[in-house]
TIMI-2910 file (N, C-alpha, C, CB; in pm, 1 decimal, decimal comma, always signed):
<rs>
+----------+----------+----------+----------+----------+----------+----------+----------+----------+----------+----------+----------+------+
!      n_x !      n_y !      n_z !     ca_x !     ca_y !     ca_z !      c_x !      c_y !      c_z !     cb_x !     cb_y !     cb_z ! resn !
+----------+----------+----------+----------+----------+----------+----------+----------+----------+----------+----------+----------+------+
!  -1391,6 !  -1180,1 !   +962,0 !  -1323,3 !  -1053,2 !   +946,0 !  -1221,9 !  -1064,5 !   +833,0 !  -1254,8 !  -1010,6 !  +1077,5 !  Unk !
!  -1220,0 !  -1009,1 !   +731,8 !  -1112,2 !   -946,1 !   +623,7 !  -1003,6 !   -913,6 !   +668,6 !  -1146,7 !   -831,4 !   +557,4 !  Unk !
!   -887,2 !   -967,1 !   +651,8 !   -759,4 !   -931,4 !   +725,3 !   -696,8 !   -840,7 !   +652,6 !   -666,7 !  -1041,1 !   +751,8 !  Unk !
!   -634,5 !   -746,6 !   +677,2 !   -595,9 !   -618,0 !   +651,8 !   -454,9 !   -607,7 !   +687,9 !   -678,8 !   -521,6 !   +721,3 !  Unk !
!   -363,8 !   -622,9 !   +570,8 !   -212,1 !   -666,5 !   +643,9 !   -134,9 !   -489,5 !   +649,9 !    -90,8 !   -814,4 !   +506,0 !  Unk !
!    -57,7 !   -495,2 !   +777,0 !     +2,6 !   -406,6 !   +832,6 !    -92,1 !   -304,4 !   +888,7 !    +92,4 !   -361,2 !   +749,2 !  Unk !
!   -178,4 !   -351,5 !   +993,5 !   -218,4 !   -269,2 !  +1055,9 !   -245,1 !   -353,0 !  +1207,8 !   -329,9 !   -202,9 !   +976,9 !  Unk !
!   -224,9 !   -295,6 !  +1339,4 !   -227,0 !   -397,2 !  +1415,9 !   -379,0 !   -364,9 !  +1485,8 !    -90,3 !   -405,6 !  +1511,9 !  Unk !
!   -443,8 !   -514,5 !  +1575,9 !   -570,7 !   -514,0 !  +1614,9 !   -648,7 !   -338,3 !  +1674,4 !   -560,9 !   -634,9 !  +1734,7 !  Unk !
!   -567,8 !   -312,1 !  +1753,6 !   -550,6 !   -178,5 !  +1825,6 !   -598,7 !    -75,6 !  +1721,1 !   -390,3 !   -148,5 !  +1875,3 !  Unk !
!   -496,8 !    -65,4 !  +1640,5 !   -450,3 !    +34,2 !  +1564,9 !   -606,4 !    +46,1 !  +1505,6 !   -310,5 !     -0,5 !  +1460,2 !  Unk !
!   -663,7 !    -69,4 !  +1457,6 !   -796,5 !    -63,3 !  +1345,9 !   -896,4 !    -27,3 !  +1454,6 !   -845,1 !   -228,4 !  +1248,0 !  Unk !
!   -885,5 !    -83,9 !  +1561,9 !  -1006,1 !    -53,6 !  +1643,8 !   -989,8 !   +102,3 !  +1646,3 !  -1009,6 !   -130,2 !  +1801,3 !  Unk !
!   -887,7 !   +146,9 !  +1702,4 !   -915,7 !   +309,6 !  +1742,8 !   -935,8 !   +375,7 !  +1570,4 !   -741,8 !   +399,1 !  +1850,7 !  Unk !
!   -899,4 !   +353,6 !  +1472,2 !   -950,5 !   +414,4 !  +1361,8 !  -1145,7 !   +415,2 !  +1327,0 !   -862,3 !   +333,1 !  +1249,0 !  Unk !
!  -1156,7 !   +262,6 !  +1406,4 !  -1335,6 !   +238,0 !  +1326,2 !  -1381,9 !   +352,4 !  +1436,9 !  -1449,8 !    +25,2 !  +1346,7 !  Unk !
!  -1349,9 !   +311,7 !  +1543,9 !  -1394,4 !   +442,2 !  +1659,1 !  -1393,4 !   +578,5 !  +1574,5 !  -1264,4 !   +464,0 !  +1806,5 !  Unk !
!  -1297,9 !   +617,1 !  +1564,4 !  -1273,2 !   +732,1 !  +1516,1 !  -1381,1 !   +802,6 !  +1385,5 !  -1133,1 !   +710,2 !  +1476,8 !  Unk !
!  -1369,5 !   +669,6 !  +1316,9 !  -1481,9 !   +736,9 !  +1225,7 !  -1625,6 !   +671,0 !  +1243,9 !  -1440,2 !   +722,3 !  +1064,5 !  Unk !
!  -1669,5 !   +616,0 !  +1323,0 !  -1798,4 !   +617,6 !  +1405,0 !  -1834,8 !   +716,8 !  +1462,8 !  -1805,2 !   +538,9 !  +1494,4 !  Unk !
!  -1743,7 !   +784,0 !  +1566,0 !  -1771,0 !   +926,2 !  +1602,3 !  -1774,2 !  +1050,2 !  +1495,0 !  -1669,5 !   +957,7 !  +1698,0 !  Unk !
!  -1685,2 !  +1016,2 !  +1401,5 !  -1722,3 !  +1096,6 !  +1301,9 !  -1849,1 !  +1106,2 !  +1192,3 !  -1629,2 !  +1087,2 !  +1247,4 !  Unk !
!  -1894,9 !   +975,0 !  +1256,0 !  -2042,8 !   +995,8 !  +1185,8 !  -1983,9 !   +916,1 !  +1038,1 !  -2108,2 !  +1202,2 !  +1164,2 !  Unk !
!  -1926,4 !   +833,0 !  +1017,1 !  -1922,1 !   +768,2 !   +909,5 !  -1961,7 !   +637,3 !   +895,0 !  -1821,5 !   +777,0 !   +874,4 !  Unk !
!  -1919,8 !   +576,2 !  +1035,4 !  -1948,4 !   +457,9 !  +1041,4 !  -2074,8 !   +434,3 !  +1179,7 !  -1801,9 !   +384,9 !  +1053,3 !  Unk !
!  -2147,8 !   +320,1 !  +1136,2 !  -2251,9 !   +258,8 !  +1218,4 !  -2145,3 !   +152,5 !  +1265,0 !  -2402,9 !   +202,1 !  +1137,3 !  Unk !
!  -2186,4 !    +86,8 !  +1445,2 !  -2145,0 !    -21,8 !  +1488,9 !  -2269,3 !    -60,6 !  +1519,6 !  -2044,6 !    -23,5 !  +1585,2 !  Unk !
!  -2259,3 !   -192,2 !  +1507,8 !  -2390,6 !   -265,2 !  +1555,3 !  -2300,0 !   -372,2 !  +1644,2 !  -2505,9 !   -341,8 !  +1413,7 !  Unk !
!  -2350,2 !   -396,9 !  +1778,3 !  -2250,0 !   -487,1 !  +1865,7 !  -2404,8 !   -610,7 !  +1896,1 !  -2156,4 !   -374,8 !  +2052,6 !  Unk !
!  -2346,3 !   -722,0 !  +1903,2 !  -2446,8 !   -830,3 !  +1913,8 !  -2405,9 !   -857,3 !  +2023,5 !  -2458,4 !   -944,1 !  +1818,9 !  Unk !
!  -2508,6 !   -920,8 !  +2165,2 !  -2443,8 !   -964,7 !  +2261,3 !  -2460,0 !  -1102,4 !  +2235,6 !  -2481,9 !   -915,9 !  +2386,0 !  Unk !
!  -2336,4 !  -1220,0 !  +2209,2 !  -2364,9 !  -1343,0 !  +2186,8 !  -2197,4 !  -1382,8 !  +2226,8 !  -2437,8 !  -1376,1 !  +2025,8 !  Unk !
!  -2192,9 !  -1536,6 !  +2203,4 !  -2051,0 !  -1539,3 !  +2242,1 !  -2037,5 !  -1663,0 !  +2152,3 !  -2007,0 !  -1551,3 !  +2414,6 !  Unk !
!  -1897,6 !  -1641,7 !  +2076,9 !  -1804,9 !  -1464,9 !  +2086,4 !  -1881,1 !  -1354,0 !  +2069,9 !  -1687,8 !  -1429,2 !  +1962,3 !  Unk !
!  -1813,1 !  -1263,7 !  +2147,0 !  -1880,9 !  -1125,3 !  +2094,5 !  -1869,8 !  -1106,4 !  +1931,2 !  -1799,6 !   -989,1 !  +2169,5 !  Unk !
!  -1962,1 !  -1053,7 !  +1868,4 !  -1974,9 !   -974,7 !  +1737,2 !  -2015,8 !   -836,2 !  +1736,4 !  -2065,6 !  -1035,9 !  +1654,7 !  Unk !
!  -1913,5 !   -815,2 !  +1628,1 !  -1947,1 !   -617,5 !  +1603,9 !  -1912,9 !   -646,2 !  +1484,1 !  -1842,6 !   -461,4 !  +1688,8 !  Unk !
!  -2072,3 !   -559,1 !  +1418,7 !  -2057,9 !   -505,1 !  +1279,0 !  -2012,6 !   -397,4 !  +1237,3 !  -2148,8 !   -499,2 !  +1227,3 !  Unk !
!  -1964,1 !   -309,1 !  +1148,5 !  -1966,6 !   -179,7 !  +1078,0 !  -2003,7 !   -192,3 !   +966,3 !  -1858,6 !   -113,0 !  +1070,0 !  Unk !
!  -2110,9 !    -79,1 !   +936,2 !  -2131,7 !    -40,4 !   +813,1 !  -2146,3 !   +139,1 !   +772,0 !  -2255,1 !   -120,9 !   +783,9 !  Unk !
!  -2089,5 !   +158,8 !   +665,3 !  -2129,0 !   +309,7 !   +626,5 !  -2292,4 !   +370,3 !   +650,7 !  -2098,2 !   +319,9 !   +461,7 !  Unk !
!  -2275,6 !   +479,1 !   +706,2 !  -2363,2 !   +540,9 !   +719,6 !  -2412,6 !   +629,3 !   +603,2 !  -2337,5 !   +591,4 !   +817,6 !  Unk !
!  -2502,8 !   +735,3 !   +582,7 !  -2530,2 !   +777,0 !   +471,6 !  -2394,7 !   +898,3 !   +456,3 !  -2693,8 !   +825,3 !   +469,1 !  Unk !
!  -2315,3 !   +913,7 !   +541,0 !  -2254,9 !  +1044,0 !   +550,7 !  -2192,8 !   +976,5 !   +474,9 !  -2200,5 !  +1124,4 !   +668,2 !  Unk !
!  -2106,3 !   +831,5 !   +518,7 !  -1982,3 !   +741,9 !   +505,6 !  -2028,0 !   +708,8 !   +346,5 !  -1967,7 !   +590,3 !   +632,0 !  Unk !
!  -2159,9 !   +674,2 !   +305,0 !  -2184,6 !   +684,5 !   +172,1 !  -2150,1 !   +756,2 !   +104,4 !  -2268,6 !   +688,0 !   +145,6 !  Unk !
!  -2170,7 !   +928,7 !   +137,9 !  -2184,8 !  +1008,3 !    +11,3 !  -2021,4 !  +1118,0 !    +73,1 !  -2390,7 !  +1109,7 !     -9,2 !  Unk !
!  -1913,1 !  +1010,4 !   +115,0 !  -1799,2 !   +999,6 !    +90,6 !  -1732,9 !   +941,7 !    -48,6 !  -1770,8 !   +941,7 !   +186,3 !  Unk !
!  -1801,9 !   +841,5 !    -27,7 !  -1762,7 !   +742,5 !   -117,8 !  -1691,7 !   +771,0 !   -249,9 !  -1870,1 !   +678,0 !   -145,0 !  Unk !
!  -1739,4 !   +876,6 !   -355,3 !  -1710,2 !   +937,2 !   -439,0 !  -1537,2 !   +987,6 !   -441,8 !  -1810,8 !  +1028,4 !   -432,5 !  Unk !
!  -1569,3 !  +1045,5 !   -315,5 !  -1427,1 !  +1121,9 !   -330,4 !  -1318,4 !   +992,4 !   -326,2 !  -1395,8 !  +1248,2 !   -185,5 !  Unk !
!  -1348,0 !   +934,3 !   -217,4 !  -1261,8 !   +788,1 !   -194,4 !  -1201,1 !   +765,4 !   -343,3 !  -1375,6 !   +634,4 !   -141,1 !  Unk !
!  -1288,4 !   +711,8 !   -415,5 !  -1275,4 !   +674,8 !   -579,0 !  -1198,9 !   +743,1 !   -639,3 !  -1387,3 !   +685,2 !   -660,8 !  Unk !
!  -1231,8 !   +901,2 !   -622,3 !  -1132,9 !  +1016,3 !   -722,6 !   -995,3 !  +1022,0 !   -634,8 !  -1213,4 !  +1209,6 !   -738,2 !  Unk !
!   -959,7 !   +997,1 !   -567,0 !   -851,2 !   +978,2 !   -465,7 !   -768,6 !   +832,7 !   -512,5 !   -925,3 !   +967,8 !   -300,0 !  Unk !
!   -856,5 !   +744,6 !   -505,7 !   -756,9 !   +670,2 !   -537,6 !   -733,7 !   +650,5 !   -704,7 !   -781,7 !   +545,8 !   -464,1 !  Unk !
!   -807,9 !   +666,6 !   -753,5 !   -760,3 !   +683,9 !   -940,1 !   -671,8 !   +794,6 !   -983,8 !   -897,2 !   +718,0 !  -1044,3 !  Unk !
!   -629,4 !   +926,5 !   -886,9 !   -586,4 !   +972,3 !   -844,0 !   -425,2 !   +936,4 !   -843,3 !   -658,4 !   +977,6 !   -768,0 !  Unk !
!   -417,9 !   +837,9 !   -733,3 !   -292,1 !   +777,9 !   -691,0 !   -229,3 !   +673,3 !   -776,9 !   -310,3 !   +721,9 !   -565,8 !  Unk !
!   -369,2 !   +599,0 !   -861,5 !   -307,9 !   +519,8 !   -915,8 !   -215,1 !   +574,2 !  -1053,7 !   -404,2 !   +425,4 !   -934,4 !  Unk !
!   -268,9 !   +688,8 !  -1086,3 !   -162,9 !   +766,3 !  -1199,7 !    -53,4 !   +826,2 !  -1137,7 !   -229,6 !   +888,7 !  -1285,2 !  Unk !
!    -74,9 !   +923,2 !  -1058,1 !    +45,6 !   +953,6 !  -1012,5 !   +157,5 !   +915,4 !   -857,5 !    +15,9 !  +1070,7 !  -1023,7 !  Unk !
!   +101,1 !   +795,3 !   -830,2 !   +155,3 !   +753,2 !   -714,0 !   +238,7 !   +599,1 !   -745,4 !    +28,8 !   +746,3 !   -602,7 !  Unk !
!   +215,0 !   +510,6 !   -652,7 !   +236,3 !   +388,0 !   -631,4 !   +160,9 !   +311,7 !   -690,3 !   +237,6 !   +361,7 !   -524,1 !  Unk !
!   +183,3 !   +354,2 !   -873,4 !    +59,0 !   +236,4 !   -942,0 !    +33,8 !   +141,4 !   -918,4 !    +56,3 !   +193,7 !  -1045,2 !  Unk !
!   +137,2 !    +30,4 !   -883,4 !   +141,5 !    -76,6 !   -871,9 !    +75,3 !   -130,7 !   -730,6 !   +264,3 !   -100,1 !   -899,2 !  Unk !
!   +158,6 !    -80,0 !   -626,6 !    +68,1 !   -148,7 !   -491,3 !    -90,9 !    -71,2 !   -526,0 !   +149,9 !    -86,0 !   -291,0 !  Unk !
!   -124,8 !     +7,7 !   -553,7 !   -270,8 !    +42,3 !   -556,0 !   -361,0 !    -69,0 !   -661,6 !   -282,2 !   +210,7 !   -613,0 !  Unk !
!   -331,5 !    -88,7 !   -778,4 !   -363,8 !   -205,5 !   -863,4 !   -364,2 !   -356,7 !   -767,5 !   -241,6 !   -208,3 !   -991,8 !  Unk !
!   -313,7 !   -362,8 !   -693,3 !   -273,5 !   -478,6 !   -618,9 !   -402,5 !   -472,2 !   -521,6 !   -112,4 !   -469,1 !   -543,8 !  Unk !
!   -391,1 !   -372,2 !   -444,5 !   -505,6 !   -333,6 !   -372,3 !   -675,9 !   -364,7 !   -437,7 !   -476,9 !   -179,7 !   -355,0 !  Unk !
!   -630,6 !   -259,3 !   -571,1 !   -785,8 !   -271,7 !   -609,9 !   -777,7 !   -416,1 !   -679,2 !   -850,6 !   -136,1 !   -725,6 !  Unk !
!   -745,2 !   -499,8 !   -706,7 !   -732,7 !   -616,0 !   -750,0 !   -775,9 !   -759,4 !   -656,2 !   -602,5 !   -608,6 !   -785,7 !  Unk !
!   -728,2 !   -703,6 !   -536,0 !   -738,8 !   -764,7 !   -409,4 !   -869,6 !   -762,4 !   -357,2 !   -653,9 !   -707,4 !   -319,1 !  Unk !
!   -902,2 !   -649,0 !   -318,7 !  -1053,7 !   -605,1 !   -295,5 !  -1175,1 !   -633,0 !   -424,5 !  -1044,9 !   -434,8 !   -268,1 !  Unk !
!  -1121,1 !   -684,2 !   -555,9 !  -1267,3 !   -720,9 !   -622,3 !  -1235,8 !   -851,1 !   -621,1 !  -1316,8 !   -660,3 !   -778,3 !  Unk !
!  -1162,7 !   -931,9 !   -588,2 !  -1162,2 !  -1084,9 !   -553,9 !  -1230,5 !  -1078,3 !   -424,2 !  -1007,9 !  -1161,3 !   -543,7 !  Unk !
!  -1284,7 !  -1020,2 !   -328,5 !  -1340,3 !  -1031,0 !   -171,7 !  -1504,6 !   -982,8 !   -210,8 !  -1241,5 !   -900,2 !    -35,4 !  Unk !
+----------+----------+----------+----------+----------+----------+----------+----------+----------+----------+----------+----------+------+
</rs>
């Protein structure tokens, strides 16, 4: 799992829920031990995607350039 700082275990679970029911995300749960659960985008959660992008290029001009650069900087090292 990708650790995701400032968000607590809880907190992420009820969000992936949230957009699973919203039809964005697939869970795939393995019964093995430890338990494993996957997520992946669905086609909806795909042809989100776009906006995601214009949103955050978005922010990175007129927001918090810096932590967002950090972010996207972070995420193409993973």
């Amino acid at each position: 799992m990708r650790r995701i700082d400032g968000i607590t275990q809880s907190t992420l679970t009820k969000q992936l829920r949230e957009l699973e029911c919203d039809g964005f995300l697939h869970r795939e749960i393995y019964k093995e031990i430890p338990p494993k659960v996957e997520y992946r985008l669905t086609a909806l959660g795909e042809s989100f995607m776009p906006v995601l992008r214009t949103m955050l290029e978005w922010s990175e001009k007129h927001l918090c350039s810096d932590q967002v650069s950090q972010y996207r900087k972070s995420d193409a090292e993973n």
